[in-house]
C-alpha positions as CSV (number, residue, x, y, z in Angstrom):
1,X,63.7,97.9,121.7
2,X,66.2,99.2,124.3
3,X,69.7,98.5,122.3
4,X,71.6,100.5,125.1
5,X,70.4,97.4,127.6
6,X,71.4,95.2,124.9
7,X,74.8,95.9,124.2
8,X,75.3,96.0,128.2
9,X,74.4,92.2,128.2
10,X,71.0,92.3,129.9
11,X,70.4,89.2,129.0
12,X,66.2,89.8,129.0
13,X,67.2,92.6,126.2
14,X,68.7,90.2,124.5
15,X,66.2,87.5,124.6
16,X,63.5,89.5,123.3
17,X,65.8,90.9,120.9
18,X,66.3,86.7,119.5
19,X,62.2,86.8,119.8
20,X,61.9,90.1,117.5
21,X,64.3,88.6,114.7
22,X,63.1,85.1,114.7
23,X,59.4,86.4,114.5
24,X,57.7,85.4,110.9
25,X,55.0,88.5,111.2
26,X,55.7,90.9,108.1
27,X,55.8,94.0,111.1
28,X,58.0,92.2,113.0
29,X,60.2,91.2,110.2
30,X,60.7,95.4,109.1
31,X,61.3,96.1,113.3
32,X,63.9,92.9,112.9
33,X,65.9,94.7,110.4
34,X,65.8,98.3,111.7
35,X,67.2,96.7,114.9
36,X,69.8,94.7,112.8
37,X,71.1,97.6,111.0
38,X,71.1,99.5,114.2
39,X,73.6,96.9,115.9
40,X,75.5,95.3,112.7
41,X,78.5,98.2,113.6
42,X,78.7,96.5,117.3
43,X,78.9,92.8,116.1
44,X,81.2,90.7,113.8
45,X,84.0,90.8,116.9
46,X,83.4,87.2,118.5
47,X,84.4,83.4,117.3
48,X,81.7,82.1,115.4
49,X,81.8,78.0,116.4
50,X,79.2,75.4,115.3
51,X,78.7,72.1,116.6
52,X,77.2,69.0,115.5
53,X,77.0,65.5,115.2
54,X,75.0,62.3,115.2
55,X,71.9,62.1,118.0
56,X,73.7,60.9,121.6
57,X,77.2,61.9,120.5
58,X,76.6,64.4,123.7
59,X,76.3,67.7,121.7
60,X,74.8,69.5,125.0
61,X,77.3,68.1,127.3
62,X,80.2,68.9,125.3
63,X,79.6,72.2,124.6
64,X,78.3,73.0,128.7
65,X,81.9,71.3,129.9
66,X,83.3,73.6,126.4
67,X,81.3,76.3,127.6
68,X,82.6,76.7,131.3
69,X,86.0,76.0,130.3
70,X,86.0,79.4,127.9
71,X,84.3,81.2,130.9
72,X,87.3,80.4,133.1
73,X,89.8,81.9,130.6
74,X,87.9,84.9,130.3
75,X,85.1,84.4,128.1
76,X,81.3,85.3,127.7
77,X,79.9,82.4,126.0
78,X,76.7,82.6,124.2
79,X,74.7,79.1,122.9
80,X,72.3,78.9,120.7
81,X,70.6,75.3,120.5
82,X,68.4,74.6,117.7
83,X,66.1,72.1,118.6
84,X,63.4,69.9,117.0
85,X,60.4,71.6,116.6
86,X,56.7,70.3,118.5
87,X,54.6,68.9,116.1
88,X,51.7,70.1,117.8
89,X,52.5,73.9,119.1
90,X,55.8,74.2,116.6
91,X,57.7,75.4,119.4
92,X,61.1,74.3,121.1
93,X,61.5,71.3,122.7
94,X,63.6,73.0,124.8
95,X,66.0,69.6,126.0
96,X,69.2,71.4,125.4
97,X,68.3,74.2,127.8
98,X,67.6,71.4,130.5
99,X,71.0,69.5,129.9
100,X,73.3,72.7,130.1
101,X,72.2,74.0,133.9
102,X,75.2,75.0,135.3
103,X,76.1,77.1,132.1
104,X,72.1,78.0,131.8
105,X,72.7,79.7,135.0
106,X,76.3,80.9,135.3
107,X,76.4,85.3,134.8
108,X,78.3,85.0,131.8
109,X,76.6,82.9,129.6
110,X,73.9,83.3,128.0
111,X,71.8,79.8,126.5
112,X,68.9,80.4,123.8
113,X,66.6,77.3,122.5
114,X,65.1,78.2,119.6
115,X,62.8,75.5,116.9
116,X,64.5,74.4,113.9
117,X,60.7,75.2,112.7
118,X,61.5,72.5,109.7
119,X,64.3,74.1,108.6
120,X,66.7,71.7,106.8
121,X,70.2,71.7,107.8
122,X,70.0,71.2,111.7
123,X,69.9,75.0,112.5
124,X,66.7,77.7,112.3
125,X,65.9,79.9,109.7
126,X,67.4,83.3,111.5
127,X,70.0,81.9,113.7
128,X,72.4,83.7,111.5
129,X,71.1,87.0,112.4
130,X,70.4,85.5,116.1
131,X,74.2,85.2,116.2
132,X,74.8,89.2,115.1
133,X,72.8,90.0,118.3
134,X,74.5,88.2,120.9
135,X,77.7,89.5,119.1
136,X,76.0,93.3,119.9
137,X,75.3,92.2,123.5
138,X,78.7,91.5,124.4
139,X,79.7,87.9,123.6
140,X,83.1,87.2,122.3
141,X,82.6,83.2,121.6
142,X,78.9,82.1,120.3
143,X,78.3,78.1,119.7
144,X,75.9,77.0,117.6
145,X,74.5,73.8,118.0
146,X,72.5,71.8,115.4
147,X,69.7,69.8,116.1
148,X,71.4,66.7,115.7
149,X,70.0,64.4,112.6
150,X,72.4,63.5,110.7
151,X,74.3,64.0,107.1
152,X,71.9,67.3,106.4
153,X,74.5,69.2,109.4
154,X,75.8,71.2,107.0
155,X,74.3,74.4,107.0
156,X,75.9,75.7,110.1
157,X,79.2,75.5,108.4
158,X,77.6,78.0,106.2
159,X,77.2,80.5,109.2
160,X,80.2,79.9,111.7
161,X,83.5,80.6,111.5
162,X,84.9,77.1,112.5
163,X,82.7,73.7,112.3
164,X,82.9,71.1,115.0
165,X,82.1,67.8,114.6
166,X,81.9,65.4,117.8
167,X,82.1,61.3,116.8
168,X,81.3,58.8,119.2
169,X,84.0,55.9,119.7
170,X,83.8,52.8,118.1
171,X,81.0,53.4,115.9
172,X,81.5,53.9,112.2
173,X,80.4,56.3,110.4
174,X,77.9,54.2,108.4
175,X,76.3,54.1,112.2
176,X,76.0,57.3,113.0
177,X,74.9,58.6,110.3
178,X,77.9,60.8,110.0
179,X,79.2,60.7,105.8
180,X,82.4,61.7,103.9
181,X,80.3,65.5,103.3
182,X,80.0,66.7,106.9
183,X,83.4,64.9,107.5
184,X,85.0,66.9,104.8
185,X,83.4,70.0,106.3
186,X,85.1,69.5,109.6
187,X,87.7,72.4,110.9
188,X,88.3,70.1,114.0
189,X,86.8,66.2,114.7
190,X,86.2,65.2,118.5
191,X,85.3,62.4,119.6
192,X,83.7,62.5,123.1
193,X,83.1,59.8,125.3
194,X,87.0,58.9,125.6
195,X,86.6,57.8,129.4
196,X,86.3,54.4,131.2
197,X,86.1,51.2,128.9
198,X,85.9,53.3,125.8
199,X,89.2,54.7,125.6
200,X,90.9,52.2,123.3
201,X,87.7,52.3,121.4
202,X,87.9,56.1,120.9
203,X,91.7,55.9,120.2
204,X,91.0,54.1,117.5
205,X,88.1,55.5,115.8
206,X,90.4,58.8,116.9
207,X,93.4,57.3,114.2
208,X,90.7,56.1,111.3
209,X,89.6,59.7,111.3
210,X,93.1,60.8,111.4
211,X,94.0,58.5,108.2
212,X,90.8,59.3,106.3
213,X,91.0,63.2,106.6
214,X,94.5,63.0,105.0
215,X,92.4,62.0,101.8
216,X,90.2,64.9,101.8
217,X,90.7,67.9,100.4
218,X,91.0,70.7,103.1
219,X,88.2,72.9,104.7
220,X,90.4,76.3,104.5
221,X,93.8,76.6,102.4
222,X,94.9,77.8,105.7
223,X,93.8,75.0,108.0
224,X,94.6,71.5,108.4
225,X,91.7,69.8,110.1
226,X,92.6,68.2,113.5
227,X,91.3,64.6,115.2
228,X,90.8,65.6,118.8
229,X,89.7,62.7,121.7
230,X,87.8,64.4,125.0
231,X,85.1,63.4,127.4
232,X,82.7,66.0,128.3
233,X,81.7,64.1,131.4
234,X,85.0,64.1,132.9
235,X,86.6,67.4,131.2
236,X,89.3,65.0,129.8
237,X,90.9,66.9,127.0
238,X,88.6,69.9,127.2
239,X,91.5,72.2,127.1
240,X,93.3,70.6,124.3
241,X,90.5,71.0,121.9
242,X,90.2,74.8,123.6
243,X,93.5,75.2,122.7
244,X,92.8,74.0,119.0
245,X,90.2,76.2,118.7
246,X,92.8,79.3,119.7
247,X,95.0,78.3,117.2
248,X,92.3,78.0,114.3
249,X,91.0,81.8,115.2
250,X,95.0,82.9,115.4
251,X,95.7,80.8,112.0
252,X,92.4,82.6,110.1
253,X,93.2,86.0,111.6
254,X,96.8,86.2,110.6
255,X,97.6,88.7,108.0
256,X,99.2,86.3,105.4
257,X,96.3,84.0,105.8
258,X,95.8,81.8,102.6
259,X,92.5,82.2,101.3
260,X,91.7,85.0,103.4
261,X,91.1,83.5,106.4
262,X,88.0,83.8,108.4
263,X,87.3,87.0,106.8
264,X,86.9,85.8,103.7
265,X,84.8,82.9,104.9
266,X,82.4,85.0,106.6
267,X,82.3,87.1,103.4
268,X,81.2,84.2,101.2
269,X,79.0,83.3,103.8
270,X,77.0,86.5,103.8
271,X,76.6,86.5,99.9
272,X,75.5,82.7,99.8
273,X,72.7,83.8,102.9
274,X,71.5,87.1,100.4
275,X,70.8,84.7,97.8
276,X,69.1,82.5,100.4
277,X,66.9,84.8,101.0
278,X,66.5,86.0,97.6
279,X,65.1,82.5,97.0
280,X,62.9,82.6,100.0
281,X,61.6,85.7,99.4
282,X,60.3,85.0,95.8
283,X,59.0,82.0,97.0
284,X,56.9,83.5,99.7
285,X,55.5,86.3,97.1
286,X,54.7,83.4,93.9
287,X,53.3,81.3,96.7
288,X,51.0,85.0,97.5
289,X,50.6,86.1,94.4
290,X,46.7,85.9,92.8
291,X,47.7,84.6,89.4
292,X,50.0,81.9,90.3
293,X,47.6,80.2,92.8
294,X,44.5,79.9,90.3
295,X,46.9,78.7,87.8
296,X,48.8,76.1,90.4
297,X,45.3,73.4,90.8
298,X,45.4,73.3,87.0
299,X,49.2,72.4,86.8
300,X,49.3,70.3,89.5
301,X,46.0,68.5,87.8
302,X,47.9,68.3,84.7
303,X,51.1,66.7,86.4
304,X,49.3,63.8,87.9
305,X,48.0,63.1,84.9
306,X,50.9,62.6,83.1
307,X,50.3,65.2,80.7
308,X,53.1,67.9,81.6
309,X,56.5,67.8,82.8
310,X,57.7,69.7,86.0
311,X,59.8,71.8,84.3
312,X,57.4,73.2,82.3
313,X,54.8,73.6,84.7
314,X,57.1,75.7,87.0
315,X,58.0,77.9,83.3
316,X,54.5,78.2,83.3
317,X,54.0,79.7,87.1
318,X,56.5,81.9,86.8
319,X,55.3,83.4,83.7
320,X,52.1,83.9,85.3
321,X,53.7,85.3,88.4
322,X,55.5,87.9,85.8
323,X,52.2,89.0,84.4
324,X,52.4,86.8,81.2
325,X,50.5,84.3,79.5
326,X,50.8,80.9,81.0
């Protein structure tokens, strides 16, 4: 893997790079890290920013009118959009690509579709470390955005330094599938579509948000979340959540930071992802291991006939996976 092409921003450097680290093959997997550990010193520099919401809340357009808007003040914008996975080939769908083509093909951007592959929480398995290389290559503001499915959009909070969450006017949250625990999550609440006849519409759903954050208890000890109105199709308020976002980074950098500001989030964010995959891990060895698949028909035999609990039948694998008696 040529790093040096990498860290000048060749974007087809990069793209294989994404390839390497979201490959599942065991070689590929020991190449993955050795290139990780090679450009962890280069990355950890740029804004970390997810982005989700409820399916036709106009994730792609937002973050392409977003996008172009950070390019003009200086930026080098890097997207990664998790899509659904094919059923069939269990590939991208690649649809976000497709609704982002100016910032697909503007020089300073870079756009990466990658399948959620079935991985809960709207975002892919390695998109964490996916964000470390485009943070090596050069990018100072990388967007992550979910796949888009509702109340399980939580795990990119989990890898992002702020979470963005676009609502759709006049819709209630028990229609778009949006609940008080992604709500509560939210560094900053948009809601898009505030043009033509659904202005009023968004203004108010803008004010309910407003009254029904003020019941929930904070994000960060050093943020208050903000209720933003924009449309992406016009470029409407663009700027003022741009200019929300500047103040979160500047808020979470500053010294006295309550909490420990983004620092601290990203530290708790990299010991919750070791014990991830810590989990993952053992998973794929029981799942491998010799013992614990002869031993797995029985138990599952024994389950549906009523005639074991589950917590005793996974005592009983993982004894066998330690090399004791089941």
């Amino acid at each position: 893997m040529d790093t040096d092409a990498l860290r000048a921003g060749d974007r087809r450097a990069l793209a294989r790079a994404i390839t390497l680290v979201e490959s599942t093959r065991a070689d590929h997997r020991i190449a993955a890290d050795t290139l990780l550990a090679e450009l962890l010193p280069h990355a950890g520099r740029s804004l970390r920013l997810g982005v989700s919401g409820a399916p036709g809340v106009g994730k792609s357009t937002f973050i392409e009118a977003f996008g172009l808007h950070a390019i003009a003040a200086g930026r080098r914008v890097a997207v990664l959009a998790v899509d659904p996975s094919s059923r069939r080939g269990g590939g991208s769908i690649l649809g976000d690509k497709t609704r982002m083509p100016e910032l697909t093909r503007h020089g300073r951007a870079f756009v990466r579709p990658s399948p959620s592959g079935g991985t809960l929480g709207g975002v892919a398995r390695r998109t964490a470390e996916a964000v470390l290389v485009c943070e090596a290559a050069g990018f100072d503001l990388v967007l992550v955005e979910t796949v888009g499915v509702g109340q399980s959009e939580t795990a990119v909070a989990d890898m992002t330094d702020l979470f963005l969450l676009l609502l759709q006017p006049n819709a209630g949250d028990e229609l778009q599938g949006i609940k008080r625990g992604v709500v509560e999550l939210a560094d900053i609440l948009v809601v898009n579509k505030s043009d033509g006849a659904n202005i009023e519409a968004a203004g108010r759903t803008a004010a309910d948000y407003a009254n029904a954050i003020r019941l929930l208890r904070p994000a960060s000890p050093w943020w208050t979340s903000q209720v933003l109105q924009c449309s992406a199709l016009t470029g409407a308020g663009i700027p003022a959540v741009w200019d929300a976002v500047a103040r979160f980074r500047a808020a979470g950098a500053a010294p006295d930071a309550r909490g420990g500001g983004i620092a601290e989030r990203r530290r708790l964010q990299a010991r919750a992802r070791l014990w991830t995959e810590v989990g993952d891990g053992l998973m794929e060895a029981l799942k491998a291991d010799r013992a614990a698949a002869k031993l797995i028909p029985r138990l599952e035999k024994q389950l549906d006939a009523g005639a074991i609990t589950p917590g005793a039948a996974a005592r009983a694998l993982l004894h066998a996976f330690r090399g004791k008696d089941a």
